[in-house]
Backbone as JSON, one array per atom type, in Angstrom:
{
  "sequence": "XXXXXXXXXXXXXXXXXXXXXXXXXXXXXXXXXXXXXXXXXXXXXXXXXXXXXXXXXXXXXXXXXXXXXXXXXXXXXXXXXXXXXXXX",
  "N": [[0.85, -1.17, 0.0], [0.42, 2.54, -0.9], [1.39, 5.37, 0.62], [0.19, 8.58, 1.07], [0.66, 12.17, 2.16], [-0.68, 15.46, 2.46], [-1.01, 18.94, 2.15], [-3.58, 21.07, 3.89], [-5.41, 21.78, 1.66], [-4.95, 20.18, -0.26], [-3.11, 21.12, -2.63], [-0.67, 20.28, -2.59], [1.15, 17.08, -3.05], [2.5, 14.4, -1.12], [4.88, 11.56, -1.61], [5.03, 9.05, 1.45], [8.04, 8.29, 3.26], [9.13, 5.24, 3.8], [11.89, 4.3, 6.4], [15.72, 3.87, 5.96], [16.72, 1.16, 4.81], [14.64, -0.12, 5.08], [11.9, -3.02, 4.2], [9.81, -4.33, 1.19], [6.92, -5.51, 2.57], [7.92, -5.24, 5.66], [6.56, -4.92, 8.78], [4.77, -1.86, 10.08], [4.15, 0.21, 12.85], [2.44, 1.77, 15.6], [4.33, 3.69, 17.6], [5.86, 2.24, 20.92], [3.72, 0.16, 20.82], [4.0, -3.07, 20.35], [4.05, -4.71, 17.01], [3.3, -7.2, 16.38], [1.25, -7.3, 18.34], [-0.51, -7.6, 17.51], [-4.23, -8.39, 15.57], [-5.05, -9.85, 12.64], [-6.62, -7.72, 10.75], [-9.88, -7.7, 9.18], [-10.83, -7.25, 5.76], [-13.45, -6.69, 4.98], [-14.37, -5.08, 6.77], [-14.14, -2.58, 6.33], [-11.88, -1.01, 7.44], [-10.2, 0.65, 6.8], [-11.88, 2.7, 6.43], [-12.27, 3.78, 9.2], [-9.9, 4.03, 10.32], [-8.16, 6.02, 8.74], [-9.27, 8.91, 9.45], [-7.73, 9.59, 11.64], [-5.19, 9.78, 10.78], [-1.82, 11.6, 10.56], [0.5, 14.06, 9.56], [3.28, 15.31, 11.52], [4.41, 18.22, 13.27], [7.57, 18.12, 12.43], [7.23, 16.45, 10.51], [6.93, 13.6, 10.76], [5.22, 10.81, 10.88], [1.75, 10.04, 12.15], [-0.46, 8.17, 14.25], [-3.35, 8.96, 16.03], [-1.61, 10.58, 17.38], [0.78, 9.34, 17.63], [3.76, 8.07, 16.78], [4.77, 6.56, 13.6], [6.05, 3.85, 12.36], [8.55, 1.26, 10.94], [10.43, -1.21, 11.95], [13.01, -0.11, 11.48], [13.01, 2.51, 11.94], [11.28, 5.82, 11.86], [8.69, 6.71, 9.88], [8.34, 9.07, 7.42], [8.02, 12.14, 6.1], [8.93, 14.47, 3.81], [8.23, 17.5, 3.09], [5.74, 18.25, 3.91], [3.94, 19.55, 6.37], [2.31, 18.71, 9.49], [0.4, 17.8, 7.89], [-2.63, 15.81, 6.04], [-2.94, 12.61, 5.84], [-3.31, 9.95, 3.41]],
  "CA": [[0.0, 0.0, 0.0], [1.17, 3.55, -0.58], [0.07, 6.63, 1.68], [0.77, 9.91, 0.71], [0.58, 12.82, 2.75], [-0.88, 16.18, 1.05], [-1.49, 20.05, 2.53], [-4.8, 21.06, 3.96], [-6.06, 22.31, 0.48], [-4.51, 19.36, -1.2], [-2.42, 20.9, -3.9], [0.68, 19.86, -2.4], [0.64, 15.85, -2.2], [3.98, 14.2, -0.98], [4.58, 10.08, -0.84], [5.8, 8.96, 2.9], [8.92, 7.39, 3.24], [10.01, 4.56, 4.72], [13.44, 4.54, 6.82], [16.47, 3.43, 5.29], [16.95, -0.21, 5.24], [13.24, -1.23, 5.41], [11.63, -3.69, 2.74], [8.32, -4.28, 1.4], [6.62, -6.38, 3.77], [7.74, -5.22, 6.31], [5.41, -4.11, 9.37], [4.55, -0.57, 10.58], [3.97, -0.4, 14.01], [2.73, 2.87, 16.12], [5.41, 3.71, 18.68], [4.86, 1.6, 21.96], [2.78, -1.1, 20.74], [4.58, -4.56, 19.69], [4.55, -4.63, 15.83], [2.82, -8.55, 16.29], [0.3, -7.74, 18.83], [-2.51, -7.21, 16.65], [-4.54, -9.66, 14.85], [-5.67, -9.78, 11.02], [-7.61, -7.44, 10.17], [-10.83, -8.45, 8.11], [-10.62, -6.26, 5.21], [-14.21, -6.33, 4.98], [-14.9, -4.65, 7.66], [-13.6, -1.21, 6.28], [-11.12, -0.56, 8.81], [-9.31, 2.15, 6.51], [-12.31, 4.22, 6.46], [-12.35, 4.25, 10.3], [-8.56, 4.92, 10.68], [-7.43, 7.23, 8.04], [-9.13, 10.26, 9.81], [-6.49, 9.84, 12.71], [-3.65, 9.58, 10.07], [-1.62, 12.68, 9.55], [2.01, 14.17, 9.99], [3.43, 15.94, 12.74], [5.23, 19.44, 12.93], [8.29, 17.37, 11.94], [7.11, 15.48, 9.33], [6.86, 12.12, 10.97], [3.76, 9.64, 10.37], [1.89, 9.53, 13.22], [-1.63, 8.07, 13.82], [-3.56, 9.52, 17.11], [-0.26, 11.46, 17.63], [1.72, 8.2, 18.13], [4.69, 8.16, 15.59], [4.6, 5.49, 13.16], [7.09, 3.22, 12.04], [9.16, 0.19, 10.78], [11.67, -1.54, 12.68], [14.28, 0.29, 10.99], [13.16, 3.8, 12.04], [10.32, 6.22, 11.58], [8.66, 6.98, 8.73], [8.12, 10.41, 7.65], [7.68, 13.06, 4.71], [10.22, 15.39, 3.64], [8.14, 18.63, 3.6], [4.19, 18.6, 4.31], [4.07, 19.27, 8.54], [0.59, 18.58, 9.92], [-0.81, 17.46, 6.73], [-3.05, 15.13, 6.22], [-2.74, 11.08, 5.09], [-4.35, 9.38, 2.71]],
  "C": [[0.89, 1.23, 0.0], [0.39, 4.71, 0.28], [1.14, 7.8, 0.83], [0.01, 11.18, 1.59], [0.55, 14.1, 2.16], [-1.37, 17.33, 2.36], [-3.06, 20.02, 2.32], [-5.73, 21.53, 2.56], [-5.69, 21.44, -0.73], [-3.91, 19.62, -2.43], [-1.51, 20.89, -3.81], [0.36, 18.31, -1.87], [2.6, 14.84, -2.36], [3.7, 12.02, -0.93], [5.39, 10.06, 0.36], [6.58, 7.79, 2.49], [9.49, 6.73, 3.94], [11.49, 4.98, 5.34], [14.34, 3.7, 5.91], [16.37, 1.81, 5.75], [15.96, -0.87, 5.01], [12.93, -1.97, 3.62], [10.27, -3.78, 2.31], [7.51, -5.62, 2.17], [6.46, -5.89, 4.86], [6.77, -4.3, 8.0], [5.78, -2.48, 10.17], [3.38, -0.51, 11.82], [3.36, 1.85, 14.79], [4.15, 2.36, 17.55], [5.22, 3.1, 20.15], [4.48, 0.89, 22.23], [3.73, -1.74, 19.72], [3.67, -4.68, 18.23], [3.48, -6.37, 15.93], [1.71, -8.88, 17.46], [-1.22, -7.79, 18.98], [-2.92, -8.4, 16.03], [-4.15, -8.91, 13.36], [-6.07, -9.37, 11.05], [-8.61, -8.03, 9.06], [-11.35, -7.34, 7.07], [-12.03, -5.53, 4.71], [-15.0, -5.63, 5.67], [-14.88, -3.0, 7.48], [-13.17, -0.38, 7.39], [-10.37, 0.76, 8.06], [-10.29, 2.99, 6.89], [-12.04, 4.7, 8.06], [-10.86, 4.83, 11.11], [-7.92, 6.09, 10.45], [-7.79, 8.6, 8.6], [-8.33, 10.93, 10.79], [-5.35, 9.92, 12.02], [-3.48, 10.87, 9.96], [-0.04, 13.04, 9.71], [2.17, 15.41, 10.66], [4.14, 17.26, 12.14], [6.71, 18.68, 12.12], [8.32, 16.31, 10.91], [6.98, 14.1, 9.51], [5.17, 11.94, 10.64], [3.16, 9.73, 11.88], [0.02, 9.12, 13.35], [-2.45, 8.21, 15.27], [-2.48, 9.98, 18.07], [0.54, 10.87, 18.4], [2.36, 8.22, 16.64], [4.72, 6.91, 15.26], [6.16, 4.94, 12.96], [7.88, 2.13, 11.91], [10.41, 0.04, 12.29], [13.24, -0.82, 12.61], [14.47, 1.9, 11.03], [11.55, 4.45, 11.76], [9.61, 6.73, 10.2], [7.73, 8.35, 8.29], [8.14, 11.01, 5.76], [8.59, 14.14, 4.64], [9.53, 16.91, 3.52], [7.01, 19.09, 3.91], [4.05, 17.92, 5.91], [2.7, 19.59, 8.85], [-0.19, 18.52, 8.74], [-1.37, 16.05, 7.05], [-2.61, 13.21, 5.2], [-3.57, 10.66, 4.63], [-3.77, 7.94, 2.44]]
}
Protein backbone atom coordinates (compact mmCIF):
# COMPACT_ATOMS: atom_id res chain seq x y z
CA UNK A 1 0.00 0.00 0.00
CA UNK A 2 1.17 3.55 -0.58
CA UNK A 3 0.07 6.63 1.68
CA UNK A 4 0.77 9.91 0.71
CA UNK A 5 0.58 12.82 2.75
CA UNK A 6 -0.88 16.18 1.05
CA UNK A 7 -1.49 20.05 2.53
CA UNK A 8 -4.80 21.06 3.96
CA UNK A 9 -6.06 22.31 0.48
CA UNK A 10 -4.51 19.36 -1.20
CA UNK A 11 -2.42 20.90 -3.90
CA UNK A 12 0.68 19.86 -2.40
CA UNK A 13 0.64 15.85 -2.20
CA UNK A 14 3.98 14.20 -0.98
CA UNK A 15 4.58 10.08 -0.84
CA UNK A 16 5.80 8.96 2.90
CA UNK A 17 8.92 7.39 3.24
CA UNK A 18 10.01 4.56 4.72
CA UNK A 19 13.44 4.54 6.82
CA UNK A 20 16.47 3.43 5.29
CA UNK A 21 16.95 -0.21 5.24
CA UNK A 22 13.24 -1.23 5.41
CA UNK A 23 11.63 -3.69 2.74
CA UNK A 24 8.32 -4.28 1.40
CA UNK A 25 6.62 -6.38 3.77
CA UNK A 26 7.74 -5.22 6.31
CA UNK A 27 5.41 -4.11 9.37
CA UNK A 28 4.55 -0.57 10.58
CA UNK A 29 3.97 -0.40 14.01
CA UNK A 30 2.73 2.87 16.12
CA UNK A 31 5.41 3.71 18.68
CA UNK A 32 4.86 1.60 21.96
CA UNK A 33 2.78 -1.10 20.74
CA UNK A 34 4.58 -4.56 19.69
CA UNK A 35 4.55 -4.63 15.83
CA UNK A 36 2.82 -8.55 16.29
CA UNK A 37 0.30 -7.74 18.83
CA UNK A 38 -2.51 -7.21 16.65
CA UNK A 39 -4.54 -9.66 14.85
CA UNK A 40 -5.67 -9.78 11.02
CA UNK A 41 -7.61 -7.44 10.17
CA UNK A 42 -10.83 -8.45 8.11
CA UNK A 43 -10.62 -6.26 5.21
CA UNK A 44 -14.21 -6.33 4.98
CA UNK A 45 -14.90 -4.65 7.66
CA UNK A 46 -13.60 -1.21 6.28
CA UNK A 47 -11.12 -0.56 8.81
CA UNK A 48 -9.31 2.15 6.51
CA UNK A 49 -12.31 4.22 6.46
CA UNK A 50 -12.35 4.25 10.30
CA UNK A 51 -8.56 4.92 10.68
CA UNK A 52 -7.43 7.23 8.04
CA UNK A 53 -9.13 10.26 9.81
CA UNK A 54 -6.49 9.84 12.71
CA UNK A 55 -3.65 9.58 10.07
CA UNK A 56 -1.62 12.68 9.55
CA UNK A 57 2.01 14.17 9.99
CA UNK A 58 3.43 15.94 12.74
CA UNK A 59 5.23 19.44 12.93
CA UNK A 60 8.29 17.37 11.94
CA UNK A 61 7.11 15.48 9.33
CA UNK A 62 6.86 12.12 10.97
CA UNK A 63 3.76 9.64 10.37
CA UNK A 64 1.89 9.53 13.22
CA UNK A 65 -1.63 8.07 13.82
CA UNK A 66 -3.56 9.52 17.11
CA UNK A 67 -0.26 11.46 17.63
CA UNK A 68 1.72 8.20 18.13
CA UNK A 69 4.69 8.16 15.59
CA UNK A 70 4.60 5.49 13.16
CA UNK A 71 7.09 3.22 12.04
CA UNK A 72 9.16 0.19 10.78
CA UNK A 73 11.67 -1.54 12.68
CA UNK A 74 14.28 0.29 10.99
CA UNK A 75 13.16 3.80 12.04
CA UNK A 76 10.32 6.22 11.58
CA UNK A 77 8.66 6.98 8.73
CA UNK A 78 8.12 10.41 7.65
CA UNK A 79 7.68 13.06 4.71
CA UNK A 80 10.22 15.39 3.64
CA UNK A 81 8.14 18.63 3.60
CA UNK A 82 4.19 18.60 4.31
CA UNK A 83 4.07 19.27 8.54
CA UNK A 84 0.59 18.58 9.92
CA UNK A 85 -0.81 17.46 6.73
CA UNK A 86 -3.05 15.13 6.22
CA UNK A 87 -2.74 11.08 5.09
CA UNK A 88 -4.35 9.38 2.71
Amino acid sequence: MLLAASNPEHTIVELLVPPAGSKPGDRVFAVGHRADSFEVLNPKKKIWEKVQPDLHTDDKGTAVFLGIPLQTENGPITVKSIFNGNIK
